[in-house]
Biopython code that builds the backbone (N, CA, C, O; Angstrom):
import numpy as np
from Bio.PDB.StructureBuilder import StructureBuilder

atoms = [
    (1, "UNK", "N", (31.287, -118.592, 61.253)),
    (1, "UNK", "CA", (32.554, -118.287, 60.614)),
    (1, "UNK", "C", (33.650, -119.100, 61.290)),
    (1, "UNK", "O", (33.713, -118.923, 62.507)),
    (2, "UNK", "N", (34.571, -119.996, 60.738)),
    (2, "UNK", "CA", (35.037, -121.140, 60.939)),
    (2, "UNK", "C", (36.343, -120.357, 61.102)),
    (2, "UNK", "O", (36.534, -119.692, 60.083)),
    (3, "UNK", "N", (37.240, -120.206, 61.945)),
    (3, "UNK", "CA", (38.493, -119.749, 61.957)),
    (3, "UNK", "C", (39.892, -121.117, 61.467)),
    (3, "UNK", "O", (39.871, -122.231, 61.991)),
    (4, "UNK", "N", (40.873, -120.746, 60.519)),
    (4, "UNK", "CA", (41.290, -122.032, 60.530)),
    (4, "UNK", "C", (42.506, -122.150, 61.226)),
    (4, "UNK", "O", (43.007, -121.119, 61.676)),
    (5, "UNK", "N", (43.231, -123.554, 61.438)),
    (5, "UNK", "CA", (44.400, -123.279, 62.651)),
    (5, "UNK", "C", (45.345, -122.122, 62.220)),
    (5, "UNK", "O", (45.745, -121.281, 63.025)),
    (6, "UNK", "N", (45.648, -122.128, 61.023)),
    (6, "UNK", "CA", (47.175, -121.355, 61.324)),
    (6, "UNK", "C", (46.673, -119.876, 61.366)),
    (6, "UNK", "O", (47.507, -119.086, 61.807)),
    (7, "UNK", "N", (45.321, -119.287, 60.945)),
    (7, "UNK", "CA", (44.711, -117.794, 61.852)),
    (7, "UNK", "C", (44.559, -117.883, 63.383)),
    (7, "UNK", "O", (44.726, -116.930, 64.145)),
    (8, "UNK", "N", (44.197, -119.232, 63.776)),
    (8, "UNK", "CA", (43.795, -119.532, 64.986)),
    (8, "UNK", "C", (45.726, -119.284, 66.048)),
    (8, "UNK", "O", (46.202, -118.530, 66.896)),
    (9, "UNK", "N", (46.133, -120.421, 65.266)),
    (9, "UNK", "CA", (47.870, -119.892, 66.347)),
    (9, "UNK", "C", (48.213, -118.341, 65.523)),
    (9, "UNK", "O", (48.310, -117.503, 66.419)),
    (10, "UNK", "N", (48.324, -117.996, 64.811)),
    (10, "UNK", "CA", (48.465, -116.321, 64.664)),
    (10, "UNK", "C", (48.168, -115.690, 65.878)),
    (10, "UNK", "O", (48.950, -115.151, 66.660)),
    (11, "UNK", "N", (46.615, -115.851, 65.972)),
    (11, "UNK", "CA", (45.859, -114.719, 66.610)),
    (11, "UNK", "C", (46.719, -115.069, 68.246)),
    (11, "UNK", "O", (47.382, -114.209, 68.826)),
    (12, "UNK", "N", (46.529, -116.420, 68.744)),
    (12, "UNK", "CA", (47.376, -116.956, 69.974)),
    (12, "UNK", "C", (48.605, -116.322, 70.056)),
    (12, "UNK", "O", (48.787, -115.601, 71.037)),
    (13, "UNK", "N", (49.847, -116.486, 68.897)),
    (13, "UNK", "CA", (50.940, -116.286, 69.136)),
    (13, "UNK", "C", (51.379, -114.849, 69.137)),
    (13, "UNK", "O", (52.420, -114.421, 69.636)),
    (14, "UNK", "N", (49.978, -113.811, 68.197)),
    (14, "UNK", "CA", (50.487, -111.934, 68.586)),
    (14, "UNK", "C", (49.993, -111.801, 69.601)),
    (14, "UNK", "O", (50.555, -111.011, 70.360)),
    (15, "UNK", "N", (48.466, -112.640, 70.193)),
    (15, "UNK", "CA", (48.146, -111.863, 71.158)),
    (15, "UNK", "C", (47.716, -112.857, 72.325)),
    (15, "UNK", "O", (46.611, -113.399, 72.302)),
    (16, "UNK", "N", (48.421, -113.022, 73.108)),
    (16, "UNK", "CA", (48.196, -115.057, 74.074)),
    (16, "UNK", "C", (46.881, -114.407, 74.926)),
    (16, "UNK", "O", (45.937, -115.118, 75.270)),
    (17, "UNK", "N", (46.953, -112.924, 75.225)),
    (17, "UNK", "CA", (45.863, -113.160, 76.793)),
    (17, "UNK", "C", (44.144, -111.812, 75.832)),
    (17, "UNK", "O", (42.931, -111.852, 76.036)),
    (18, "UNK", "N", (44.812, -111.074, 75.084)),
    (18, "UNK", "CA", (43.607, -110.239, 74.423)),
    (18, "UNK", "C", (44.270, -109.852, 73.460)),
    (18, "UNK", "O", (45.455, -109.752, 73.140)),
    (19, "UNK", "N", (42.710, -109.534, 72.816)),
    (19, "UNK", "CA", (43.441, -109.171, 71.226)),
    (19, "UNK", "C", (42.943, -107.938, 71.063)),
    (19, "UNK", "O", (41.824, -107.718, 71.527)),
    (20, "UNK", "N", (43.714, -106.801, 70.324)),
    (20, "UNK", "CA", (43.093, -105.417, 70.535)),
    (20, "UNK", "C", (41.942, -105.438, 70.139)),
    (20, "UNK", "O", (41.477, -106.479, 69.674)),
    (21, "UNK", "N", (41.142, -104.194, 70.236)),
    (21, "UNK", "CA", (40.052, -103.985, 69.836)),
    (21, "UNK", "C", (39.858, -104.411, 67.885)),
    (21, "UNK", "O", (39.312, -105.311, 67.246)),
    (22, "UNK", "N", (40.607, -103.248, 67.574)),
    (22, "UNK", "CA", (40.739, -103.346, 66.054)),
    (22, "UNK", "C", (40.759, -104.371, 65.331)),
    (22, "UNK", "O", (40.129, -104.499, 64.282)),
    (23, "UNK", "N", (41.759, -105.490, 66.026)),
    (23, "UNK", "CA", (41.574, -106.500, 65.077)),
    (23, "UNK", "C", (40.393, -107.365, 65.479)),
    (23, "UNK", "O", (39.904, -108.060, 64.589)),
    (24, "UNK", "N", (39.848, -107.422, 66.744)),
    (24, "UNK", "CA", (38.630, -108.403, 67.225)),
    (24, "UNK", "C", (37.543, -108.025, 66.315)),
    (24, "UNK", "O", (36.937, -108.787, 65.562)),
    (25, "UNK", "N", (37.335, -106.564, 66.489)),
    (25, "UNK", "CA", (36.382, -106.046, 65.569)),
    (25, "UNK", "C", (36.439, -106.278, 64.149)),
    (25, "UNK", "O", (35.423, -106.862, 63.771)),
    (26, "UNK", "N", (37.280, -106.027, 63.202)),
    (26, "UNK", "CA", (37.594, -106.799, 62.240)),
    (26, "UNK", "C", (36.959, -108.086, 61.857)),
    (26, "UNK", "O", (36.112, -108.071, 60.964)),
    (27, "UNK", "N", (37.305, -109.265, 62.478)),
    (27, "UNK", "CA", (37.089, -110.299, 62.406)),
    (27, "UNK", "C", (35.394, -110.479, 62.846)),
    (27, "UNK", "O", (34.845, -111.284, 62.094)),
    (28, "UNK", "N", (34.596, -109.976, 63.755)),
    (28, "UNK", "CA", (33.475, -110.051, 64.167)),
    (28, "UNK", "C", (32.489, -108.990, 63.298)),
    (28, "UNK", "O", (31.272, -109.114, 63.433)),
    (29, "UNK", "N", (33.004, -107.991, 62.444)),
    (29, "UNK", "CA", (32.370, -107.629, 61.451)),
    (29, "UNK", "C", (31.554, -106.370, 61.831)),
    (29, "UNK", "O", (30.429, -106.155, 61.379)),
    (30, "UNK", "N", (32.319, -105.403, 62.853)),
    (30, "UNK", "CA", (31.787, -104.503, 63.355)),
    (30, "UNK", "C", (32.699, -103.468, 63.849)),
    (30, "UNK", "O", (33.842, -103.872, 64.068)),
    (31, "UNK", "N", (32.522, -102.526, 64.023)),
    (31, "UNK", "CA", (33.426, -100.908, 64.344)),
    (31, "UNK", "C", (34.334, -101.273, 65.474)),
    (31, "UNK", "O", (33.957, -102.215, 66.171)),
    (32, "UNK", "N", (35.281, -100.786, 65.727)),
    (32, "UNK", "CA", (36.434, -100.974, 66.954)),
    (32, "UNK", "C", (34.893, -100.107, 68.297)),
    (32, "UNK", "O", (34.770, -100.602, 69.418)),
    (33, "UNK", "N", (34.030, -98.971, 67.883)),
    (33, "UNK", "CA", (33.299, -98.631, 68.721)),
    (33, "UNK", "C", (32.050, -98.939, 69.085)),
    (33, "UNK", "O", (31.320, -98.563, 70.002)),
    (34, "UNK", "N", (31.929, -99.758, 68.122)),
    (34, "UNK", "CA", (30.694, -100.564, 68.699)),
    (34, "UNK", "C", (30.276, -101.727, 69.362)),
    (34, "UNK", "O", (29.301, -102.018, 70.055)),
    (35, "UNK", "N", (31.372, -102.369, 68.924)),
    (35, "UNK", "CA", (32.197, -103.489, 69.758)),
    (35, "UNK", "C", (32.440, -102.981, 71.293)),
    (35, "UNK", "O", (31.813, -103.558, 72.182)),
    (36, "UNK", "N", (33.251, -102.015, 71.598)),
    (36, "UNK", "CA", (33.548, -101.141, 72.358)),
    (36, "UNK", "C", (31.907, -101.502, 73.496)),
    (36, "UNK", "O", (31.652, -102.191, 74.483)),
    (37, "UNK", "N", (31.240, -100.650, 72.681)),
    (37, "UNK", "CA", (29.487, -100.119, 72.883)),
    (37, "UNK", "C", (29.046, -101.331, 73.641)),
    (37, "UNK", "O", (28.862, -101.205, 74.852)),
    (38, "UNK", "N", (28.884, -102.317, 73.155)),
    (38, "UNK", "CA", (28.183, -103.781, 72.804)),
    (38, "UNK", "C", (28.874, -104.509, 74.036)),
    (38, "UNK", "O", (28.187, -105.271, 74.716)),
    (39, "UNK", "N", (30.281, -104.289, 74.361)),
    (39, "UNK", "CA", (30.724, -104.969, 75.576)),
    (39, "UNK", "C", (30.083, -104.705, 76.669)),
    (39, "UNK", "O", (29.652, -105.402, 77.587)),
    (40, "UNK", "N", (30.083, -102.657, 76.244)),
    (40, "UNK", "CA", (29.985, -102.396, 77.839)),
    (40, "UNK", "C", (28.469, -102.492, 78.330)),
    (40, "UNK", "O", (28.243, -102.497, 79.540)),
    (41, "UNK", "N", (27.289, -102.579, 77.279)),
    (41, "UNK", "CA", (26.313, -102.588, 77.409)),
    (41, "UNK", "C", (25.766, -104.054, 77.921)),
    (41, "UNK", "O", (24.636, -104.214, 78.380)),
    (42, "UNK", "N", (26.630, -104.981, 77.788)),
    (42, "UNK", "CA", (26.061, -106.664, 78.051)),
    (42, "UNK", "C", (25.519, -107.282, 77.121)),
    (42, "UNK", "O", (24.900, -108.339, 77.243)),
    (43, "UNK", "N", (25.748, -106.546, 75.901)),
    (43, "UNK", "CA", (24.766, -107.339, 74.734)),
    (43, "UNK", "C", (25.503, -108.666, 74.546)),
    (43, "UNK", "O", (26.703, -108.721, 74.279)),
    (44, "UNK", "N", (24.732, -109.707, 74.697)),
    (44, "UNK", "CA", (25.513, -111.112, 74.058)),
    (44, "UNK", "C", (25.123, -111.283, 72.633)),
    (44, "UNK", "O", (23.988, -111.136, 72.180)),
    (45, "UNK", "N", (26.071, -111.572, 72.056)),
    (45, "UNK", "CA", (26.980, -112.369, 72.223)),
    (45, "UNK", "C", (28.400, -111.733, 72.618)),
    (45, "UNK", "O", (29.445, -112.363, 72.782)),
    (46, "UNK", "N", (28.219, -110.384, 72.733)),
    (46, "UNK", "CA", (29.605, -109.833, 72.617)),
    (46, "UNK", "C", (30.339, -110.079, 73.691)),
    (46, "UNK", "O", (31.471, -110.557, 73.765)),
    (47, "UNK", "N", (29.018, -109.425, 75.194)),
    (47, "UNK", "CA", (29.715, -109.372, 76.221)),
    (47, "UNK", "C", (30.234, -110.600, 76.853)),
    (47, "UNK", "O", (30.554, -110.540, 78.040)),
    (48, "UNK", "N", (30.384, -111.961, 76.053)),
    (48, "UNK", "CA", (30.982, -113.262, 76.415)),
    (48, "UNK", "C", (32.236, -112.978, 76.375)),
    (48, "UNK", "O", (32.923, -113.285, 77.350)),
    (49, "UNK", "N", (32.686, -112.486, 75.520)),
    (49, "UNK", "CA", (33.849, -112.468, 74.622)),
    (49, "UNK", "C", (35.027, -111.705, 75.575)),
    (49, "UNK", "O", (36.112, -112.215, 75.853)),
    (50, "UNK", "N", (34.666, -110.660, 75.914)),
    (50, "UNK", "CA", (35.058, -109.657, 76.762)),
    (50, "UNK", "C", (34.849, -109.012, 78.100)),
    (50, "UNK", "O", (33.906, -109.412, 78.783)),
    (51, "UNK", "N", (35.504, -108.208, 78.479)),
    (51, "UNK", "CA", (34.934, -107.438, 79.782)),
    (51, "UNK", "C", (34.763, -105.696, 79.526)),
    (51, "UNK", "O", (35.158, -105.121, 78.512)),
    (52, "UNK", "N", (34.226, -105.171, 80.451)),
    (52, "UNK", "CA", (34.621, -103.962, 80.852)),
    (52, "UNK", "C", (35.450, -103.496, 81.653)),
    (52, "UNK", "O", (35.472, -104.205, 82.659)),
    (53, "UNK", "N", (36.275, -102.503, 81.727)),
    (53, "UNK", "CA", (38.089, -102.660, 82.560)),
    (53, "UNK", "C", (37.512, -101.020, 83.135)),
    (53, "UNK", "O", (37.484, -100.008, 82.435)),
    (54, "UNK", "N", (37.241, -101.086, 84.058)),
    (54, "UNK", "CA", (37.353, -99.509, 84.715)),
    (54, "UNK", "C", (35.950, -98.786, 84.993)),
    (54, "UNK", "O", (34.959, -98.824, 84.264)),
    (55, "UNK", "N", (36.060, -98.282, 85.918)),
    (55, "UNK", "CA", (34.506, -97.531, 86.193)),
    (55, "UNK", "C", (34.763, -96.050, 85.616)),
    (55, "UNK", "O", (33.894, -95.575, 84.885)),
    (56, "UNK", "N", (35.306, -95.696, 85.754)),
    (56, "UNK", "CA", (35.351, -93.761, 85.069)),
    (56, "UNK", "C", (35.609, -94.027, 83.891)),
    (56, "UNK", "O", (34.599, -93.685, 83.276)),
    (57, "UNK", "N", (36.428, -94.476, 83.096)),
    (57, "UNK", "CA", (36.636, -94.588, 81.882)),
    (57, "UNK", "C", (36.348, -95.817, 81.041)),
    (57, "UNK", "O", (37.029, -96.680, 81.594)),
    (58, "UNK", "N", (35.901, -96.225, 80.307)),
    (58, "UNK", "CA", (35.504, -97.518, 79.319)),
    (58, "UNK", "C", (36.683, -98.346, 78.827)),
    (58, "UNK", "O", (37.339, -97.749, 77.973)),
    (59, "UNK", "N", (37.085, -99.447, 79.106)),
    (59, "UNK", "CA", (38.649, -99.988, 79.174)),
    (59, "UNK", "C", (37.761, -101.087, 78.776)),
    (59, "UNK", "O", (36.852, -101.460, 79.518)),
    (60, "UNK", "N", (38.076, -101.809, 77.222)),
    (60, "UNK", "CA", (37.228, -102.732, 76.773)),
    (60, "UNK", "C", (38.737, -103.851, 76.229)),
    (60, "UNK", "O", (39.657, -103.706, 75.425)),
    (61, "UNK", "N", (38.203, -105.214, 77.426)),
    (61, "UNK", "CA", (39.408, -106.193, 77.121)),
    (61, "UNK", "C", (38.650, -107.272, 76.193)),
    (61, "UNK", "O", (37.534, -107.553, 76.629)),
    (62, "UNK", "N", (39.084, -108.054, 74.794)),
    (62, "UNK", "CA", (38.332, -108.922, 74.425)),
    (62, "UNK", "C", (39.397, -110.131, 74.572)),
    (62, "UNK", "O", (40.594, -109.880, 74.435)),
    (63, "UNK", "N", (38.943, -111.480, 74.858)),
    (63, "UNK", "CA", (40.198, -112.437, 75.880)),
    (63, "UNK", "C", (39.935, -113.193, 74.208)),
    (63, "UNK", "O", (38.963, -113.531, 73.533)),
    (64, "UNK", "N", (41.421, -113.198, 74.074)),
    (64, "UNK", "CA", (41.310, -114.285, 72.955)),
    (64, "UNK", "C", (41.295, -115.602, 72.255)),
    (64, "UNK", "O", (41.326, -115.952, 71.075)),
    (65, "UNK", "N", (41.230, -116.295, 73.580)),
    (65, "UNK", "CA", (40.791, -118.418, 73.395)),
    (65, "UNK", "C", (39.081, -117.752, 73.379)),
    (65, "UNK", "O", (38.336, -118.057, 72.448)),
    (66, "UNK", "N", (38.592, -116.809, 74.540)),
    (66, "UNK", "CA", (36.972, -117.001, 73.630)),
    (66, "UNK", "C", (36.381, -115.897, 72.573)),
    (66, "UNK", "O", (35.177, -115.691, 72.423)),
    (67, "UNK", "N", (37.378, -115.254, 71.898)),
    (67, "UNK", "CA", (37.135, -114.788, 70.659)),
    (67, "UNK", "C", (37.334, -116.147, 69.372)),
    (67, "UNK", "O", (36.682, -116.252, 68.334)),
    (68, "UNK", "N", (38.578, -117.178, 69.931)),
    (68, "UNK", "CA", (38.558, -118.066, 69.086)),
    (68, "UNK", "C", (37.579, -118.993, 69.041)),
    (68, "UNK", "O", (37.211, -119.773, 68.162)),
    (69, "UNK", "N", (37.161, -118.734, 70.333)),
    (69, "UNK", "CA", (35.813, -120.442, 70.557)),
    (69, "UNK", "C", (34.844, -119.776, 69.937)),
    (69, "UNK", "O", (34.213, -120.531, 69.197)),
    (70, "UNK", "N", (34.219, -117.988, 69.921)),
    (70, "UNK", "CA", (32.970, -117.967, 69.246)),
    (70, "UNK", "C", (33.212, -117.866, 67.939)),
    (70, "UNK", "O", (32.231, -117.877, 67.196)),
    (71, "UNK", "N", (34.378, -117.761, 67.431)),
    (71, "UNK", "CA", (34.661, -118.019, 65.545)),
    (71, "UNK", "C", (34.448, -119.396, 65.046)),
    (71, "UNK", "O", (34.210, -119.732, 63.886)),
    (72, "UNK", "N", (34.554, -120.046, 65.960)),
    (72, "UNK", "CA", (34.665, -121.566, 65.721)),
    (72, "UNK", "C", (33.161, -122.068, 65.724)),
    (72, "UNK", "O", (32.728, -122.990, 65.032)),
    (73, "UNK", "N", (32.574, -121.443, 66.458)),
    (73, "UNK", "CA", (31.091, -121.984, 67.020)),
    (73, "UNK", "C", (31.186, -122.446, 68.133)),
    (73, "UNK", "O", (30.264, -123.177, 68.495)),
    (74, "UNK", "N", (32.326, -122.193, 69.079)),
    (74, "UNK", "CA", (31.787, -123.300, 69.943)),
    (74, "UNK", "C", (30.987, -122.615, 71.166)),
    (74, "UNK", "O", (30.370, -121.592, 70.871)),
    (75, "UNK", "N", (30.934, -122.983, 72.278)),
    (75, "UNK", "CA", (29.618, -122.412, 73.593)),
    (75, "UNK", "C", (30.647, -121.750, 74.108)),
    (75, "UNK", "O", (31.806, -122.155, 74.203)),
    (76, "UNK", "N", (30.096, -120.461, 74.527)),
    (76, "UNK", "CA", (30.980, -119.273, 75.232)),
    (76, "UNK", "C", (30.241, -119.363, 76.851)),
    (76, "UNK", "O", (30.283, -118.412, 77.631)),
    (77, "UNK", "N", (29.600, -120.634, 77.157)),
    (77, "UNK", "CA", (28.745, -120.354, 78.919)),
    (77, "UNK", "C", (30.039, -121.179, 79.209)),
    (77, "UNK", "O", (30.757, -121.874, 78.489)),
    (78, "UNK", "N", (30.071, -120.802, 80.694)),
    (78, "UNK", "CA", (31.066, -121.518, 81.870)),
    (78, "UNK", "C", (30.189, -122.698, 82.289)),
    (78, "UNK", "O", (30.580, -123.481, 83.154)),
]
sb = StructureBuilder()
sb.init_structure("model")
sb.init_model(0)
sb.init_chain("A")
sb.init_seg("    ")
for serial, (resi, resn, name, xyz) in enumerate(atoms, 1):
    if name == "N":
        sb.init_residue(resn, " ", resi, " ")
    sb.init_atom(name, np.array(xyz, "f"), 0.0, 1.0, " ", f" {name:<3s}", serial, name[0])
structure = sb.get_structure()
């Protein structure tokens, strides 16, 4: 799924460092809680995308240059 620039600076210019859950999920085609699920569990491709934020409670950050790189296709490894 090919994101095109002016969704691409959107998504940059509401949200520069993460993008909420709701709308990541949205776009990746899955529940704000399963997404959620899928981070905290390590499933890739998700857990590229994001982190887990907190040990007692589930604090799910998704960073949004690599929500844009895996819309694009491009490689989410360091």
């Amino acid at each position: 799924m090919l994101v095109d620039n002016r969704a691409t600076n959107k998504l940059r210019r509401e949200y520069p460092n993460f993008t909420p859950l709701k709308v990541a999920s949205e776009l990746l085609g899955v529940s704000p809680r399963q997404l959620s699920k899928l981070v905290a569990e390590g499933r890739e491709p998700f857990c590229l995308l994001g982190a887990n934020i907190g040990t007692r409670q589930r604090y799910i950050r998704i960073y949004t240059e690599r929500l844009i790189a895996y819309l694009n296709g491009n490689s989410l490894e360091d």
